[in-house]
Each structure stands twice: as structure tokens, then as C-alpha cells.
N, C-alpha and C positions, 0 to 999 in steps of 0.2 A: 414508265409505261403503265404501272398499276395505278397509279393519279389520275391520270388520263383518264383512266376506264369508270373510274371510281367519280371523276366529276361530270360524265353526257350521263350516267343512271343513278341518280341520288339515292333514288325511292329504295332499290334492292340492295344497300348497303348493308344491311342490319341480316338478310338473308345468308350471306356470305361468311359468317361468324363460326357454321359448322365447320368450314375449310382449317379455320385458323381463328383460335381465340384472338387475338388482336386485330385491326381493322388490318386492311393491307396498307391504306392511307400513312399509317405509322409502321415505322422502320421494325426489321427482324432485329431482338435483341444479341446483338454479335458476342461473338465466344471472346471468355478473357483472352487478352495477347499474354498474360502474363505465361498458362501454360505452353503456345506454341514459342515461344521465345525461350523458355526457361529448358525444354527439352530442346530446341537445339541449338542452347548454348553446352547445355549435359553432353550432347551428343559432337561438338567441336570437341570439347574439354579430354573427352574421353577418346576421339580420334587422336587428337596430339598426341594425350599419354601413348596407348596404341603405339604409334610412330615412333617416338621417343625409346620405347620399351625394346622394340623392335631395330631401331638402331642400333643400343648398347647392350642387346642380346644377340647376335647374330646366329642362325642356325648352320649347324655341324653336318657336314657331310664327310663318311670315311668310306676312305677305298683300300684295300691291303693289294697292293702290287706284289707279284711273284717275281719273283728275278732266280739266274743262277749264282750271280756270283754281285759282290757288291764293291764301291769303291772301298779302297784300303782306308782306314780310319785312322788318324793320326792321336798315339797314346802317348801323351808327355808326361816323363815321370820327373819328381821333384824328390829326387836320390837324398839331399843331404851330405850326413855321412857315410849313406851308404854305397856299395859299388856291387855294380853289374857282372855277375859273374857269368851267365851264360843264356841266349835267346835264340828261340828253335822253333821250328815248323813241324808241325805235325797235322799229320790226316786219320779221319773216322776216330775221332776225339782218342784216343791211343797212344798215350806217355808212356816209353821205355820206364822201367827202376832207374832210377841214380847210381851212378857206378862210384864215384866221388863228389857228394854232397862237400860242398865249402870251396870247391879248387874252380880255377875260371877254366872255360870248353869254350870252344869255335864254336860260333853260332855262323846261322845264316837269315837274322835280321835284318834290314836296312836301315838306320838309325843317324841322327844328326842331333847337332850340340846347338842349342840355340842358347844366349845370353840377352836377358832382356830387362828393363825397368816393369816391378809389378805394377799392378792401375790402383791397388787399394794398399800397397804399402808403405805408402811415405817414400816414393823416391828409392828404393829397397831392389838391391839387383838381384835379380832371379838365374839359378841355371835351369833349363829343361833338357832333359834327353827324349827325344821322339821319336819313338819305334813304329813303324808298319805297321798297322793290323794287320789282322786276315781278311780276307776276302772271299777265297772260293767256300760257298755256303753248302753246295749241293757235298764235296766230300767232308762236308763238316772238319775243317781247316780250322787248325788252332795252334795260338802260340804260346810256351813255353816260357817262362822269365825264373831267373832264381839270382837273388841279393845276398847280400851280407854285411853287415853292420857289426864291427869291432868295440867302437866308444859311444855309450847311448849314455847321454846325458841328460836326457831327461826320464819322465818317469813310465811313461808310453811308448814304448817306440812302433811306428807305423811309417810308411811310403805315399804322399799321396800322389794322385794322379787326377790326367785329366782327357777325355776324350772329344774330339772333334773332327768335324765332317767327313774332310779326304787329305789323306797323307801330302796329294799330289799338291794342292795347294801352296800347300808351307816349303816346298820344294822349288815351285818356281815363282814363289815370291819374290819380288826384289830387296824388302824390306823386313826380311823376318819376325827381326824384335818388335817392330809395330803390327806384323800379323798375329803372333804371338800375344800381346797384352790385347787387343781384339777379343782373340778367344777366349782369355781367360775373365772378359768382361762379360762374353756371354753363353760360355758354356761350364758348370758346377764344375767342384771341385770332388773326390773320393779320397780315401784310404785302405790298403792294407795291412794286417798285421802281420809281427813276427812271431814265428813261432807255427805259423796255417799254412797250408796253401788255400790259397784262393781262387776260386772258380767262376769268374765273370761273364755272363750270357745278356750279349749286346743286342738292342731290338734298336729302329731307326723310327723316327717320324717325323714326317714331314709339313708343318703346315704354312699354309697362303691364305690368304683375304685379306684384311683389312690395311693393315702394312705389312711393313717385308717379307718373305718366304725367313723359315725357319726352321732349325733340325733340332730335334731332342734325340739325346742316348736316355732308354729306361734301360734299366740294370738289373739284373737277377742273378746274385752271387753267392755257392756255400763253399763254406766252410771247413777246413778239415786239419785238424791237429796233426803237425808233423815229428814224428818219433827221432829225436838227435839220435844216432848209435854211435855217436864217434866219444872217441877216448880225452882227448884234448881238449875242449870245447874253449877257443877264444872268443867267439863271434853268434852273433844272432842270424840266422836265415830266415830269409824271404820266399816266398813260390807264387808266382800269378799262374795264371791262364786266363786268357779273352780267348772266347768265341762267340759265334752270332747264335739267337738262340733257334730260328726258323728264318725261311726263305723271303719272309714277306716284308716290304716297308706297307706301313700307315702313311697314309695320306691325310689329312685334313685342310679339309675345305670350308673356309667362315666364309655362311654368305648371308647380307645384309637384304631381309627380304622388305624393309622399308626404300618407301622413296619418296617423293613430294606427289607425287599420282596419285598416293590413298589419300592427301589430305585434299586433291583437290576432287577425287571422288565421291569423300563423304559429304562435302559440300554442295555437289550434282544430287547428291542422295536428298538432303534437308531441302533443296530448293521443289525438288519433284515432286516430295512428299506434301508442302504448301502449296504448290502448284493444283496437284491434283484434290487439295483440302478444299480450294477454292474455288476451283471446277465443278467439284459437287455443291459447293454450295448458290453456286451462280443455275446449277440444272434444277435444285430444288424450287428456287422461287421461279421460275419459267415453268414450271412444271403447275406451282399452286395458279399461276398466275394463267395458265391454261385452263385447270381446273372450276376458276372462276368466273373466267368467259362463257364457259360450257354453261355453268349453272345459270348465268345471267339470261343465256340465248334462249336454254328450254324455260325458264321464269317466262320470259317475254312470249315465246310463244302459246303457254299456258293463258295469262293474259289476253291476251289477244283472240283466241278461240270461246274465251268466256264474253267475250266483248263482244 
């Protein structure tokens, strides 16, 4: 179009030069491609990362659920040589004294003998005895454990244990000893010593996202040295207590706030942004090229009235 115009008025060519130092006849010098390319390859590079980052960080979301009472937790103990002298129920955290420390007492536990192959022992048979938790949270429900250990033959002597989900599980399993090495594949392992009692305050969490749902026990347990007053002393004692430490599970929630949308948005973003680079530059010349006609028409008509 500016060609055109430029070849029916020869003569006012040289007029037109205030417009635009260059003729119009000769092309606008175009903007490097190197910088529009190079930022939005910067700017793919950097969406990826983005996404990427975003995938294998997912963001956390936590809810604490109140409940009153909770499922019974299944506590398997890995005795040794030691033996279970007595397992009790108690409410508003409230342990009678000991009337005979060392002698075994009727409990009112519920408890089962599971026999199973460990996963990380070599083939290595395991006994577990697996006691109830507590459950009711609201009277602050707790239970009572006391051991004894005759022949310690090694130089520590401890009990460990292990906690997982719900008692009821392991109850109507068909398959025990494979429910069993399960748990112990994915829930830790503990210990108590002899000589304390120990005071376990069990919290629950729960999380979902990415894969499977999963339960953590965190643990908050003291300490307390226990005074033998007996005359005889054959044996080393044990004392647990598990209870919950408050009303609430933790929930978490990983949620993956990438998805293949941002990368095809930032792509919508770089096209728009060339899009409208180009837009403006298409108004500019329509714009000089208006401006030139104008100048040409009033020239001509100046002319003309001198003629």
C-alpha cells in the first residue's frame, strides 16, 4: 500500500522524511527474533520447572477431626523373655498403688497370640502378643501393663513394641501372620525400659493424596523410675501405660495443585503476548501510513491554490 502511494506522487517523496527518517518505500527495520524467542523459550523453561516443582511438592492441607472415642489400636508386644503379669483398664488417667508388684493379677484386656515370619529377619519367627488399646478418649481411658523379666542376658534389657491402626483388623483377618509382617513393614518399631514406668500418649494421623491413605502413631512418653521395695528381688519389672493424648485426629491432605492446564496456559499466555506485539505493530504503520496521505493531500492542495 505505501508503494502504491509513493509511486502516482514521486515529486513529495523527500517531504515525507519528517514522518520517518527512512523512506517508506524501504522496509521498517524488524525487531531481533532473537529476543522474542529467547524469552519465550525462558518462559516455557520456566513453566515446566513450575509444573515439575509443583508436582513433587504437593501442597498440605490439615484438618484435626474431633471424635469421642477412637478405634482400639492394636499394641503388639515382643515379650521375649519376658511375661505378662498383669493388663487393666483404667479411667480419668487414675492408677490404683500396687498391692503386689512382681505376682501376675486378672486383667481385663483382650489379647491374642499371633506367631509370624519377620520381613527383615532372615526367615526369623516372631512371637507378638496383641493387646486392645484404649479407645474411649473423652474419660481419658488408659491401660495399665506390668512385665517381668527373670534371665536378661543381654546388657539392656527393654520390651519393644509396636502400634497399629485398629485392633478389629487383626481380629478378623483370615490370615494373621501375613497381616502381621504387613504392619511390621509399615508401622515403626518402640521400646521400654526396665526399671520405669512408661507413660505413652498416642496421637493419630491420617494422610491421603498421592497414593495410598496412611496412618502414623506420633508418640509422647515420660518416664518415671520405679522404686523396687521388695525383699527378694529375683526379676526386673516392666510398667506401660498407653493413652490418647487429646480428642483430635490430624488429617492430611496432599494435593497436587499442577496439571498439564498451566502448561497449556502459559502457552496461550506467549502466543497472546506475540499476537498482540504484532497487532501493534501492524496499527503503527497504518497509522504512519495514514499520516502520510494526509501530508501528501494538504502538499497537493497547497500547490494547487499557488497555481
Amino acid at each position: 500500500r505505501s508503494s502504491s502511494s509513493s509511486s502516482s506522487s514521486p515529486l513529495f517523496l523527500p517531504k515525507a522524511s519528517f514522518l520517518n527518517p527512512h523512506p517508506l518505500s524501504s522496509p521498517l527495520p524488524p525487531d531481533p527474533p532473537s529476543s522474542s524467542s529467547s524469552s519465550s523459550s525462558s518462559q516455557l523453561t520456566s513453566g515446566d520447572h513450575s509444573f515439575l516443582e509443583k508436582l513433587n511438592h504437593p501442597v498440605m492441607s490439615v484438618i484435626y477431626k474431633e471424635v469421642d472415642f477412637f478405634p482400639p489400636p492394636g499394641i503388639a508386644l515382643y515379650l521375649g523373655k519376658a511375661q505378662l503379669l498383669s493388663c487393666k483398664h483404667y479411667n480419668h488417667n487414675y492408677i490404683p498403688p500396687l498391692v503386689a508388684p512382681g505376682t501376675p493379677e486378672v486383667g481385663d484386656c483382650t489379647k491374642e497370640q499371633v506367631s509370624y515370619v519377620g520381613p527383615f529377619t532372615n526367615q526369623t519367627q516372631k512371637q507378638a502378643l496383641v493387646v486392645q488399646g484404649p479407645s474411649d478418649v473423652r474419660n481419658k481411658e488408659v491401660i495399665f501393663m506390668q512385665f517381668s523379666l527373670t534371665d536378661a542376658d543381654e546388657d539392656f534389657s527393654a520390651i519393644t513394641y509396636m502400634l497399629f491402626a485398629k485392633f478389629g483388623d487383626l481380629a478378623l483377618s483370615p490370615d494373621k501372620p501375613a497381616f502381621m509382617m504387613d504392619c511390621e513393614k509399615n508401622y515403626s518399631m518402640w521400646t521400654f525400659s526396665g526399671g520405669f514406668r512408661t507413660w505413652v500418649k498416642m496421637s493419630l494421623v491420617m494422610t491421603s493424596g498421592k497414593k495410598d491413605d496412611a496412618v502414623e502413631f506420633r508418640q509422647e512418653s515420660g518416664v518415671v523410675k520405679y522404686n523396687d521395695r521388695r525383699t527378694n528381688i529375683t526379676d526386673e519389672l516392666f510398667f506401660v501405660v498407653f493413652e490418647w493424648r487429646d480428642p483430635f485426629i490430624q488429617e492430611i491432605k496432599l494435593i497436587v495443585t499442577a496439571n498439564p492446564w498451566n502448561s497449556v496456559a502459559i502457552l496461550c499466555g506467549v502466543f497472546m503476548a506475540l499476537f498482540k506485539a504484532a497487532n501493534f505493530a501492524k496499527l503503527s504503520v497504518s497509522w504512519m501510513i495514514r499520516m502520510r496521505k494526509r501530508h501528501l493531500r494538504n502538499r497537493a492542495r497547497e500547490l494547487n491554490s499557488v497555481t
